[in-house]
ROSE-4610 file (N, C-alpha, C; in Angstrom, 1 decimal, always signed):
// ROSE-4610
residu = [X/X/X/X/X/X/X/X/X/X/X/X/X/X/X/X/X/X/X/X/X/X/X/X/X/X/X/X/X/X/X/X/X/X/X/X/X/X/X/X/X/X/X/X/X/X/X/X/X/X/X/X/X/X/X/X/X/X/X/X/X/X/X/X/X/X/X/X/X/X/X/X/X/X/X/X/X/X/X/X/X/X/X/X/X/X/X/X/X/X/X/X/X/X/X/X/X/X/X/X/X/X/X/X/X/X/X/X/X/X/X/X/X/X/X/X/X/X/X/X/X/X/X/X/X/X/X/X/X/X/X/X/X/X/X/X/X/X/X/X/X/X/X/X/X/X/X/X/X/X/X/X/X/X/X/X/X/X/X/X/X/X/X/X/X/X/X/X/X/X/X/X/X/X/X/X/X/X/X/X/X/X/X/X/X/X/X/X/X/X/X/X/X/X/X/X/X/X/X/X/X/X/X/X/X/X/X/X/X/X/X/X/X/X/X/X/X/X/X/X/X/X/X/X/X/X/X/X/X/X/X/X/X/X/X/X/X/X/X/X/X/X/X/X/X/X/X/X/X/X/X/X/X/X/X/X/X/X/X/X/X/X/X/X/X/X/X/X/X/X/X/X/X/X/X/X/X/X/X/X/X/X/X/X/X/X/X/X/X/X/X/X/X/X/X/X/X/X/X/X/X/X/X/X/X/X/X/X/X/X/X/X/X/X/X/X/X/X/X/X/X/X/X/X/X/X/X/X/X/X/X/X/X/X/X/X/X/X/X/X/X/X/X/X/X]
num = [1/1/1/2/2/2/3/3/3/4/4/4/5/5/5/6/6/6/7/7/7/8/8/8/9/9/9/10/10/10/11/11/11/12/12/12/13/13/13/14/14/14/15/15/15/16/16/16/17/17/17/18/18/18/19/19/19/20/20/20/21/21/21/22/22/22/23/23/23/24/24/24/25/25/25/26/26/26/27/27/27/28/28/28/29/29/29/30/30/30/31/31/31/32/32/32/33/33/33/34/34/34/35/35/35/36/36/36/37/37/37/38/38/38/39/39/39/40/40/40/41/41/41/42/42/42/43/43/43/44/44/44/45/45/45/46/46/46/47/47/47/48/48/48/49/49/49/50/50/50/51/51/51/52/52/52/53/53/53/54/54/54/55/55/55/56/56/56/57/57/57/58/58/58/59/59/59/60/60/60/61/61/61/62/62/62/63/63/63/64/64/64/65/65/65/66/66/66/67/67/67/68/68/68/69/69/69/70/70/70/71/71/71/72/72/72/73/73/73/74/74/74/75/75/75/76/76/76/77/77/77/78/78/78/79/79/79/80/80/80/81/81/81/82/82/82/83/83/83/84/84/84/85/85/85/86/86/86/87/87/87/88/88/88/89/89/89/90/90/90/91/91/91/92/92/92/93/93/93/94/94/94/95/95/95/96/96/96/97/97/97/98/98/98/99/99/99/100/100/100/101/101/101/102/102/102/103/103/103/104/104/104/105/105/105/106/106/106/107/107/107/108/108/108/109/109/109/110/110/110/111/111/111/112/112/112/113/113/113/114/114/114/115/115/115]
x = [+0.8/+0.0/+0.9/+0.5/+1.3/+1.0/+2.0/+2.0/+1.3/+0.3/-0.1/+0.6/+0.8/+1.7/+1.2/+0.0/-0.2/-0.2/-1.2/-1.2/-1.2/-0.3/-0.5/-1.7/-2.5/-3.8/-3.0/-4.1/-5.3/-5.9/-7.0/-7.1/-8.3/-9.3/-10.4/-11.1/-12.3/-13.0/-13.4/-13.4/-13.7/-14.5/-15.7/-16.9/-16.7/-16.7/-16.3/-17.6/-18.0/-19.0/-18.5/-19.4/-18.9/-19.0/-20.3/-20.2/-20.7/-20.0/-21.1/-22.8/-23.1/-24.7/-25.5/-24.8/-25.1/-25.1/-25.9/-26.5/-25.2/-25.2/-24.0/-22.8/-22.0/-20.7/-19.8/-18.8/-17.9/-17.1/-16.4/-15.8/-14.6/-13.4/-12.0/-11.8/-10.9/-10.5/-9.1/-8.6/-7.2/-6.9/-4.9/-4.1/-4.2/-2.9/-2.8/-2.0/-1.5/-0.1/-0.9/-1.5/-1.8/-3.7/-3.8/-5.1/-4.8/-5.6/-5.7/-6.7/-7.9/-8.6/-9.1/-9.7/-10.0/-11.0/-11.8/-12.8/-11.6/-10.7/-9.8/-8.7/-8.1/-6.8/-7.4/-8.3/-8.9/-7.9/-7.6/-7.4/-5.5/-5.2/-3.4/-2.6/-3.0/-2.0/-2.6/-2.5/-3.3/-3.5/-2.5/-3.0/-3.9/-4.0/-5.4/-6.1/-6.6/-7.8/-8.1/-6.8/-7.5/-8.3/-7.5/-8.1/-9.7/-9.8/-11.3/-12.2/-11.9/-12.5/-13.0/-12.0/-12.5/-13.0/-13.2/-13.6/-15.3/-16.2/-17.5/-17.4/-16.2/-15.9/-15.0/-14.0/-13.7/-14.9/-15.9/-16.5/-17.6/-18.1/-19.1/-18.1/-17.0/-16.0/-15.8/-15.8/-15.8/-16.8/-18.0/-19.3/-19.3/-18.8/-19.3/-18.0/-17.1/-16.1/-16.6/-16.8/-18.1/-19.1/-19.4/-20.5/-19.9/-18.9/-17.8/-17.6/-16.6/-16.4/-17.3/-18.7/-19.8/-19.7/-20.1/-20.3/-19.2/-17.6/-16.7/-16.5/-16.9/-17.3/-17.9/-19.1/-20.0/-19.8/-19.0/-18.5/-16.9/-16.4/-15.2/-15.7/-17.1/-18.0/-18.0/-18.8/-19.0/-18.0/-16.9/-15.6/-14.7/-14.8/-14.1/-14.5/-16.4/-16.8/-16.1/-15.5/-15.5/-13.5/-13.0/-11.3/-10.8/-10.1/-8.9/-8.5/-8.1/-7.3/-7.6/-9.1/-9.8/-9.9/-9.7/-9.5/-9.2/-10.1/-9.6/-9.3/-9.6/-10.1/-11.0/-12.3/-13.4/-12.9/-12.5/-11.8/-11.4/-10.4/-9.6/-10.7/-11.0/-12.4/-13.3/-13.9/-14.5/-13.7/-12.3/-11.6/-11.2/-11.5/-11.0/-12.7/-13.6/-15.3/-15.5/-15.0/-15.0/-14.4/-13.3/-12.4/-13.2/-13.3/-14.0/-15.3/-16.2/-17.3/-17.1/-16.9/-15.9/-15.5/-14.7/-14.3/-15.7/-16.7/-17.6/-18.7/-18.6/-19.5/-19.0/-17.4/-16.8/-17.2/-17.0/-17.2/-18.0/-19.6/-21.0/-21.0/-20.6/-20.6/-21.5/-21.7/-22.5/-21.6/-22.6/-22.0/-22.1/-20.9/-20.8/-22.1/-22.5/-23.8/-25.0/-25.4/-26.6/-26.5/-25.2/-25.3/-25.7]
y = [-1.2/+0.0/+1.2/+2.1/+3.8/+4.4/+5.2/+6.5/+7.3/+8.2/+9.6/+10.6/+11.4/+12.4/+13.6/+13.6/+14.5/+15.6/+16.7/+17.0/+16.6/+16.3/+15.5/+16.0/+15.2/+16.0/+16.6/+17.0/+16.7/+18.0/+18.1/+18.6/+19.3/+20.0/+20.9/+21.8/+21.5/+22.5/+23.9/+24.9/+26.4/+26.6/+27.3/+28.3/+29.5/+30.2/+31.8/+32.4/+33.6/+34.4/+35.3/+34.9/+35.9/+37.5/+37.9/+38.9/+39.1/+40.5/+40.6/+40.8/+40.3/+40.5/+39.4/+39.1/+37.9/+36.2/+35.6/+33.8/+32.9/+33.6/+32.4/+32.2/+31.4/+31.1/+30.4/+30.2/+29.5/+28.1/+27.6/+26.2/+26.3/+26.7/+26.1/+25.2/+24.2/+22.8/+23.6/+23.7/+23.8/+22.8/+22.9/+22.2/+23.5/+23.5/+24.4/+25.4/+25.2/+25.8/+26.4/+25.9/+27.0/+26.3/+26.4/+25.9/+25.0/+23.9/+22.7/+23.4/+23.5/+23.7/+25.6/+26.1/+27.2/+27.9/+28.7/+29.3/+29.8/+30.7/+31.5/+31.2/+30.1/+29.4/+27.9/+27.4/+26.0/+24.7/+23.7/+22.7/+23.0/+22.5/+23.1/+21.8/+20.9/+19.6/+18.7/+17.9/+16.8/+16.0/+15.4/+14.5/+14.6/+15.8/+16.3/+16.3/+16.3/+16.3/+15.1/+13.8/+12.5/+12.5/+12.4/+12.0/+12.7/+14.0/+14.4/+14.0/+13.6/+12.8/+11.8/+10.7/+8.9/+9.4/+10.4/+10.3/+9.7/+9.9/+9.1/+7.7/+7.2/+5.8/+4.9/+5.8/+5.6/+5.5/+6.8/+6.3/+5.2/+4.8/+3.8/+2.1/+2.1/+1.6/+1.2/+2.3/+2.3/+1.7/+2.4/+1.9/+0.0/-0.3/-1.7/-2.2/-1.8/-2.4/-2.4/-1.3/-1.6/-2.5/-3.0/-3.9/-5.8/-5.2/-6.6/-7.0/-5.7/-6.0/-6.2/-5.9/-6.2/-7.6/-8.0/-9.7/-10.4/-9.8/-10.7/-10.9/-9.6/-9.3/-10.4/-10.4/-11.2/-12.9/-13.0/-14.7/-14.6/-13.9/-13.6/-13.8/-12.9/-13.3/-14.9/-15.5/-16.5/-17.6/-17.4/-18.2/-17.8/-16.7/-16.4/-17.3/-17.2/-18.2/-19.9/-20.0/-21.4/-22.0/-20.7/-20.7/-19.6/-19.9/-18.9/-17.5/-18.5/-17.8/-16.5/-16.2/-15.3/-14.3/-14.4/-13.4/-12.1/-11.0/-9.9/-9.7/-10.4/-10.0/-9.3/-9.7/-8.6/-6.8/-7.1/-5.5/-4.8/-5.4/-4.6/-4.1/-5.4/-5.3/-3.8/-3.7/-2.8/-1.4/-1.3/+0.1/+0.7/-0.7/-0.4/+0.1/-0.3/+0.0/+1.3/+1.6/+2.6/+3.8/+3.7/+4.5/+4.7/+3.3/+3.5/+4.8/+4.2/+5.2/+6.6/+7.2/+8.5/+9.2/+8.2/+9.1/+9.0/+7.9/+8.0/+9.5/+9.7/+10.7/+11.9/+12.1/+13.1/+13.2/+12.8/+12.6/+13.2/+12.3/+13.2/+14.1/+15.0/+15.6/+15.6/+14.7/+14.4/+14.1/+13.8/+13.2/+12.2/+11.2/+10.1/+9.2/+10.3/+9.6/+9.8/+9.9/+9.7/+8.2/+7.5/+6.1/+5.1]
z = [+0.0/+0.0/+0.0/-0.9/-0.7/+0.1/+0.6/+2.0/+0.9/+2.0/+1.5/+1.6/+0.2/+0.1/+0.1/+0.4/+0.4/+2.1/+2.1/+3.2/+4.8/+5.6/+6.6/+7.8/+8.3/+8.9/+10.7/+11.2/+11.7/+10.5/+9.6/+9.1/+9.8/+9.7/+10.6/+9.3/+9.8/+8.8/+9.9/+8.5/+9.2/+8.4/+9.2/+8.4/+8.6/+7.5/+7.6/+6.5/+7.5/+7.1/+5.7/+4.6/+3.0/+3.9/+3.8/+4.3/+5.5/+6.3/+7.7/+7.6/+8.4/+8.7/+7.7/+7.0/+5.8/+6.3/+5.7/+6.8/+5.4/+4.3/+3.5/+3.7/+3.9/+4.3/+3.8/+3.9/+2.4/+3.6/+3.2/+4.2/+3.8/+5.1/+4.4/+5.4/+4.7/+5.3/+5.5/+6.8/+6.7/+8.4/+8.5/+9.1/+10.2/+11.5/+12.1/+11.1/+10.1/+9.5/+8.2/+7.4/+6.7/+6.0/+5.2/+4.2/+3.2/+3.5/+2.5/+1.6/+1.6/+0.6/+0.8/+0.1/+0.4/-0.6/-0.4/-1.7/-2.8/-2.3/-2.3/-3.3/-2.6/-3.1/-4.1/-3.7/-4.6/-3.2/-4.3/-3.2/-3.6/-2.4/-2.2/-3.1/-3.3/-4.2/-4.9/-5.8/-6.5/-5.2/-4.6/-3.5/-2.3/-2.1/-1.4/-1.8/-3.3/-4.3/-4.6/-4.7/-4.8/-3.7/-2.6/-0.9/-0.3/-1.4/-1.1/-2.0/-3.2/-4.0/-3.9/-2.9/-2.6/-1.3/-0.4/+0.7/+1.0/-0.3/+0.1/-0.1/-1.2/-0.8/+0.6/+0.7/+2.0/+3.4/+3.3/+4.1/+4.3/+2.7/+2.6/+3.3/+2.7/+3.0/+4.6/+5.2/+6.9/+7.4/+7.1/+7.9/+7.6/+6.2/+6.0/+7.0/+7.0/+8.2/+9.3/+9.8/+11.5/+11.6/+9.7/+10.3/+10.5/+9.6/+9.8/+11.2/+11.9/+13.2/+14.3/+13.7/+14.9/+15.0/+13.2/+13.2/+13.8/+14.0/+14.2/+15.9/+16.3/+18.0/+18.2/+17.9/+18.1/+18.3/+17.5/+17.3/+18.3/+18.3/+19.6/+20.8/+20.9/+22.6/+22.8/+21.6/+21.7/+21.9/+21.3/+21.3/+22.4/+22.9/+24.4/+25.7/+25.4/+26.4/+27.0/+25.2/+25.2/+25.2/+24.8/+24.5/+24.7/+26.1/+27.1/+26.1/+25.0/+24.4/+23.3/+23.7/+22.5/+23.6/+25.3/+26.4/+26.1/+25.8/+25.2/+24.1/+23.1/+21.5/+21.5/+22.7/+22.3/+22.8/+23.8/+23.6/+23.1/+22.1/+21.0/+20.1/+20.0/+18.6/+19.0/+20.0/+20.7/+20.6/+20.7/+20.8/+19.3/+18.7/+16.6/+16.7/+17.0/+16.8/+17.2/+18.1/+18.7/+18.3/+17.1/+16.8/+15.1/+14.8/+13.4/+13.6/+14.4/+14.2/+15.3/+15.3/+15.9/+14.3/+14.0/+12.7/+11.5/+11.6/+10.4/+11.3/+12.5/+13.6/+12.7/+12.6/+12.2/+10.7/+10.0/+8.4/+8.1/+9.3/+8.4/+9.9/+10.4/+11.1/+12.2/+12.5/+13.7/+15.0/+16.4/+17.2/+17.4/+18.2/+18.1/+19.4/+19.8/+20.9/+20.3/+19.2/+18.0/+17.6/+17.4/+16.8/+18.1]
């Protein structure tokens, strides 16, 4: 698999007011250091552009992985009951679950105590 070359995150979106006293607003995606994407500037590199491009596959991508790791939890429970050695599989499983959907919360901009 290839490293991303592009912008390194935590990336943050900003709403900024077009005009005062005005309800329309424009969105820049930027880093602490400067702007990934912007009304202004467009997007800062091809590789930022792929990465906002696949992002509704990525996330379709994610959610079907949470539904993976439910079903595989689920059979871990079951197999923990019966062999020592699955002892805290379900945990992990649970802190990857936990991290997956946090970032799909983030994605569609929601919070993560709605799911």
């Amino acid at each position: 698999m290839s490293e991303f070359r592009g912008t390194p995150g935590a990336w943050e979106v900003r709403v900024e007011q077009i005009a005062p006293g005005s309800n329309a607003a424009c969105f820049t995606v930027a880093t602490d250091d400067f702007d990934v994407v912007s009304p202004l500037l467009g997007i800062r590199c091809e590789d930022d552009a792929a990465l906002i491009a696949a992002a509704p596959d990525l996330l379709d991508e994610l959610v079907e992985a949470d539904k993976t790791l439910c079903a595989l939890q689920s059979n871990v429970a079951d197999a923990q009951k019966r062999e020592p050695r699955w002892e805290g599989v379900w945990q992990e499983i649970q802190s990857r679950r936990d991290s997956v959907r946090a970032t799909i919360a983030k994605a569609l901009n929601t919070d993560t105590t709605e799911r």
